[in-house]
N, C-alpha and C positions, 0 to 999 in steps of 0.2 A: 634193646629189645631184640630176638628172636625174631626172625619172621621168614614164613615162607611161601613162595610167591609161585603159584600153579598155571603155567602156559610159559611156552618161551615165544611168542609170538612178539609183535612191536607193543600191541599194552602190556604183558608182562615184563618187558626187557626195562622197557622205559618205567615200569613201574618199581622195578628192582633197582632201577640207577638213580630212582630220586631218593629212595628208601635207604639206600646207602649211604646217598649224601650227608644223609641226617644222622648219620655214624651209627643205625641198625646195621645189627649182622643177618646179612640175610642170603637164603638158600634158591635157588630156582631149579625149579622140574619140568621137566619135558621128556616126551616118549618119543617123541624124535631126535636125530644124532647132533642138533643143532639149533639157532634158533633162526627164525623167519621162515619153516619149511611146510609151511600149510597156510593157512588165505593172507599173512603179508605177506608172501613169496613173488608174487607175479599179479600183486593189482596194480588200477588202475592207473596208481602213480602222483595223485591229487591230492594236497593239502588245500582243499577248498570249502571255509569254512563260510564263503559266500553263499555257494549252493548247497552247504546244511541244509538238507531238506524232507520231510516225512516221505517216503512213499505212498503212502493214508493220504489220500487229501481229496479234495473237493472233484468230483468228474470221472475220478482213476474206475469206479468199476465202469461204465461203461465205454470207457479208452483200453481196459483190458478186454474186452471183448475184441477190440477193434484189433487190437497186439495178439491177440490169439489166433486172430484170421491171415494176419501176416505172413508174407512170405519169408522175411526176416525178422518179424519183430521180439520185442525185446522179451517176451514175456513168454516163456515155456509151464504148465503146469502137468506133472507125470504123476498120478495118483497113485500113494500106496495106500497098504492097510495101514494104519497112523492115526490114531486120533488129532494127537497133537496138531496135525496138520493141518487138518480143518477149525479145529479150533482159532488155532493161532489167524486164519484165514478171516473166520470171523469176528474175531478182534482188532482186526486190521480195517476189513469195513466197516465197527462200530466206529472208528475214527474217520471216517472222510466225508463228514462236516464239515463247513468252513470255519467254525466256531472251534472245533478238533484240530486242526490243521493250522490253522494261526498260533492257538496254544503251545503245537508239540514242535512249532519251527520257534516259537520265539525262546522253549526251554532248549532247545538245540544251540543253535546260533552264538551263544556267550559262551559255552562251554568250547566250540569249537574257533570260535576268535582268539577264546584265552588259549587253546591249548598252540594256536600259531603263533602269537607273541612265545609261549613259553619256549616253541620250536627254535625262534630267532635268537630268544636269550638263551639256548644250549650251544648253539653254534659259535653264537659268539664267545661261550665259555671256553668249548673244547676244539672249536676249530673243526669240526666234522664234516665228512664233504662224502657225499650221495646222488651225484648226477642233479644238484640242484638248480632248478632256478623260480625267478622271483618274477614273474612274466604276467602273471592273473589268467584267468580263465574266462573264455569265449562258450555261452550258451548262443547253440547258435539255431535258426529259426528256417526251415525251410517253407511254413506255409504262412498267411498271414495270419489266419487265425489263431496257431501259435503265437505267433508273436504278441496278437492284442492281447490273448491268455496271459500273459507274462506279465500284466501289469498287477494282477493279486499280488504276487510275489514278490514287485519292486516295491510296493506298499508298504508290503510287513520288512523288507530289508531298508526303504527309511526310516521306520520307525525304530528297528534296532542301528541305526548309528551306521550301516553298512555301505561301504562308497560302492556304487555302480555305475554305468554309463549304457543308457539305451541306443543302438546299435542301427543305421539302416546297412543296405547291401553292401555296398561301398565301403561306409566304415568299417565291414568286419574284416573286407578284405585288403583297408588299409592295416587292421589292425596284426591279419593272419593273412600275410601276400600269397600266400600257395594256396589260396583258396580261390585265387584269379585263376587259374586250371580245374576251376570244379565242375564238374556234369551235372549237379544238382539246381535248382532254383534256390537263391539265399534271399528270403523274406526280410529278415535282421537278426539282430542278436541280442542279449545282454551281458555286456562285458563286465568281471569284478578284477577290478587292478589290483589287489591286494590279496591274490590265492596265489599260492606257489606247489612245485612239481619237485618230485623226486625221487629215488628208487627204494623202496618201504626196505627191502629186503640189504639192500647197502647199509641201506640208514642201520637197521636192528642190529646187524650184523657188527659192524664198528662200535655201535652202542653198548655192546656186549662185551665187549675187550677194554670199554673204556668203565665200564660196572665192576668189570673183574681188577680193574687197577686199583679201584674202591674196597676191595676188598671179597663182593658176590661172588657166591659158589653157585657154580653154573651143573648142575647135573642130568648131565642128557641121557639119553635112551632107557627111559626108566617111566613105567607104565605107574600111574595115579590110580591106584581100584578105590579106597573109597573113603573117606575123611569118619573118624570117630567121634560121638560126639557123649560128653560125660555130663550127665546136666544140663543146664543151662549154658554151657561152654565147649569149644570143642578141647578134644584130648589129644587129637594127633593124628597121620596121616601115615596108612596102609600102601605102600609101594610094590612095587616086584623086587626091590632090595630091602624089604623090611618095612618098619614103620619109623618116621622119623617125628618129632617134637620140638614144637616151639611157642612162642607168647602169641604170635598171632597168623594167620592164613588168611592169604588173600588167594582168591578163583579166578583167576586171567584165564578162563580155557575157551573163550570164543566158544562155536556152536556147543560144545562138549560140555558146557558149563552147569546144564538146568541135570542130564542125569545124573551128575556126581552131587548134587544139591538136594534132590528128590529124598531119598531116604530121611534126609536130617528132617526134613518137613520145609526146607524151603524151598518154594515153586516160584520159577521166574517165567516169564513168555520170551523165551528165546530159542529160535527156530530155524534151520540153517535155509538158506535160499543162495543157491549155487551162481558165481557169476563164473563167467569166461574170460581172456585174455590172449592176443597172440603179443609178441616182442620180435621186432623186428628192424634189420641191421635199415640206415637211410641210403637209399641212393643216388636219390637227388635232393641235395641240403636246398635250394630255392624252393621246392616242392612242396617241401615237409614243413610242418605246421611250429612254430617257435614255441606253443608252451602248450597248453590242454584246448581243447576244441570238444563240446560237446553237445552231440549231435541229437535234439529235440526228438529226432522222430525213431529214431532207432534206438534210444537212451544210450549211445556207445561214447568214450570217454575217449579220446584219442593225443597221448599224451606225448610231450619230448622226453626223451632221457639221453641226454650226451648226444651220443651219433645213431641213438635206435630211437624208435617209435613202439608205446605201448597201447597197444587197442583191447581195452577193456568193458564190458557190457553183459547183459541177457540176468534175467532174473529167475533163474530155474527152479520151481519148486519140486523135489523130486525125494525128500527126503535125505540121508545121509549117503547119497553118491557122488561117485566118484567120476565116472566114467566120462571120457572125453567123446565128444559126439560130432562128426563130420559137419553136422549141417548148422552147428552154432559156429563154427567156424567160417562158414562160407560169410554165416552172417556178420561176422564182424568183419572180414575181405571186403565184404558189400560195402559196409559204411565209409570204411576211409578209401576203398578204391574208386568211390563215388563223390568224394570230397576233397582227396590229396592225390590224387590220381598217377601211378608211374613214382611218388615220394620214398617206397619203402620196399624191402623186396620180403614179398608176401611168401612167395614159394617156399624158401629156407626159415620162415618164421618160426619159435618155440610155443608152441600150442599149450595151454595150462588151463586148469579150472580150480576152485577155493572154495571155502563154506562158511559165507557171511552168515556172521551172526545176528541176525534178525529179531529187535522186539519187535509188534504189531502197529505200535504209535510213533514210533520214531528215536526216539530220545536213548541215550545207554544206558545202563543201570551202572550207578558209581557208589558204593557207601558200603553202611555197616548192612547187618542184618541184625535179625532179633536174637542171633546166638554169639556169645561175648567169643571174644577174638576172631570172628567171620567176617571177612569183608572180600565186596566183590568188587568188578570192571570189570562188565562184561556187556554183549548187546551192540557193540558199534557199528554193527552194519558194513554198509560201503564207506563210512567213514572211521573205520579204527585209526589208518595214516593219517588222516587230517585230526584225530581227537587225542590221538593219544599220548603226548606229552600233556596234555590240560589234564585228560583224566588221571593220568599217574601222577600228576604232583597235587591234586585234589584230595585225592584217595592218599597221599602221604601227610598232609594237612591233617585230615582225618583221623588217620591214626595217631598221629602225632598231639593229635586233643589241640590243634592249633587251627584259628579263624580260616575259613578259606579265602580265596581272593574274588569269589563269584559266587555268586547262590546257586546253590546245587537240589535244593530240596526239593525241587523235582524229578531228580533223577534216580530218585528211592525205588527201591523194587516192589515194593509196592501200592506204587502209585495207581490212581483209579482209573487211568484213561487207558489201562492194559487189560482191564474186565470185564466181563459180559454183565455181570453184575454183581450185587456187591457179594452176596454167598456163593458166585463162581470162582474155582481154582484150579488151576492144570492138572491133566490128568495124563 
């Protein structure tokens, strides 16, 4: 079969190299010179399918109030003219129920374990190496009341099979020794031993040389205008180098996903929410944190990568910009110069910002659609690194008319917990 796979991001790449495997000939597009150069480029750096988590949940609007008043906090809203935005907005507190929030972590959570396993079983394939390590991830607690909050959470991750270890001061900093230098108060933590760390954009990058060994044609700097659809099927795809045809299309394009869908009739709730990141070289290796540390009350993510440090966080809703902004910077300086203190040198750090693709309940949207040869992966959030080898071999399952290895049926786009109600649809 034919197929052609739209985003060169890490879901596209990775969704191109399981597609190949399976002896499809398949094409990829990007309007960029490369792939990983838009939101895998410079996140977080987390495969942590432990803290799979909704943003939606139980407390969050009134703690966004709280993050709005912040002098660092995580949470930016810049209002434009956008329906979308509000909408999406409100879709998002239709979910933070606790009855919503249990739902959209437990449909999260498998897809995001399987896509780790699938990460481990790549590696072991190909030998792939991306500033990795296998160290788990520290949620870490500076107040108590955080902390005793954090017992929803461990609930729902015993229930799903998930190993964690509840955390006091002590332990976190037996766990993560440079946090014996912190100016912070450390209440506890909850640690998942089994999330690992590593550079999204390495990873893509090698992945893509070893897709193209497969055979994938990789075609960069070529703009997507707008998918044709003949019937009940599509026909083919409008480029700035023409149109080109094949059996089937899949939509990897992260937030850019839902306008190139709209015309055909299908509406997804996905919406970009801008995160920040700095990267930076370590200067004192005892100092610096050995795998991700993430910090409760700032929501910053503060990751290893080899001999740098990636501090990634803020949830900016501001529409589709771009612009990098001095004072979300200071605030991620704040977090880890407040926790790894003198670890990293901030001054020379490489400043970036991305455009997570955001549904309102949590979950990505992985599957067919209702028009024959249409398939998406798209929606992952803050977690496209940690999901995206599960979703691309899902979504090749899929196509392939072959069992999947996890239930996915709730990750259909149009699932109900993305709705105002049942005759609401994006507009």
């Amino acid at each position: 079969m034919r197929i052609l796979v739209l985003g060169g991001g890490v879901v596209g790449v990775t969704t191109a190299y399981y597609l190949a495997r399976d002896g499809h000939e398949v094409e990829l597009i990007d309007r960029r010179n490369g792939p990983a150069l838009e939101t895998s480029f410079a996140n977080a750096g987390q495969v942590s399918p432990g803290y799979a988590s909704p943003w939606a949940g139980p407390g969050v609007p009134l703690k966004a109030l709280t993050w709005l008043t912040m002098r660092h906090g995580p949470l930016v809203v810049r209002p434009v003219p956008d329906p979308r935005m509000w909408w999406w907005l409100l879709c998002m507190l239709r979910n933070c129920t606790p009855a919503r929030y249990a739902r959209n972590k437990a449909l999260m959570l498998p897809i995001a374990q399987y896509s780790r396993d699938c990460l481990r079983a790549l590696r072991e394939e190909t030998g792939i190496t991306y500033d990795e390590r296998s160290c788990g991830t520290l949620q870490l607690f500076r107040t108590q009341r955080q902390f005793d909050d954090m017992a929803k959470d461990a609930a729902i991750l015993n229930d799903q099979g998930v190993p964690f270890e509840t955390l006091d001061g002590s332990a976190c900093i037996a766990a993560e020794p440079g946090l014996a230098r912190s100016r912070a108060d450390i209440a506890g933590g909850l640690r998942l031993p089994d999330d690992e760390t590593g550079d999204c954009h390495v990873f893509t990058t090698r992945l893509a040389s070893l897709a193209a060994e497969r055979g994938v044609r990789f075609s960069f700097g070529i703009d997507i205008q707008r998918i044709i659809r003949d019937g009940s099927a599509v026909n083919s795809v409008i480029t700035s180098q023409g149109r080109k045809n094949a059996d089937a299309y899949v939509v990897a394009l992260g937030s850019y996903s839902s306008a190139l869908l709209k015309p055909l009739g299908v509406r997804i709730p996905v919406y970009p929410v801008k995160g920040y990141s700095l990267t930076a070289s370590i200067l004192n290796d005892e100092a610096a944190p050995v795998s991700t540390v993430m910090d409760e009350t700032y929501k910053t993510a503060i990751t290893r990568l080899g001999k740098r440090v990636r501090i990634g966080g803020t949830a900016e809703l501001a529409g589709f910009d771009h612009k990098l902004r001095l004072s979300r910077r200071r605030a991620l300086e704040h977090s880890v110069g407040n926790l790894f203190p003198e670890s990293c040198d901030l001054k020379h750090a490489s400043f970036w910002c991305g455009l997570r693709p955001m549904t309102p309940d949590g979950p990505p949207i992985v599957g067919r659609t209702p028009i024959d040869g249409l398939y998406l992966n798209t929606g992952h959030g803050t977690l496209g690194w940690t999901m995206a080898c599960g979703s691309a071999r899902v979504l090749a399952d899929i196509i392939q008319r072959r069992p999947t290895d996890i239930d996915v049926e709730g990750l259909a786009a149009d699932r109900k917990s993305t709705r105002l109600n049942s005759s609401h649809d994006q507009r």
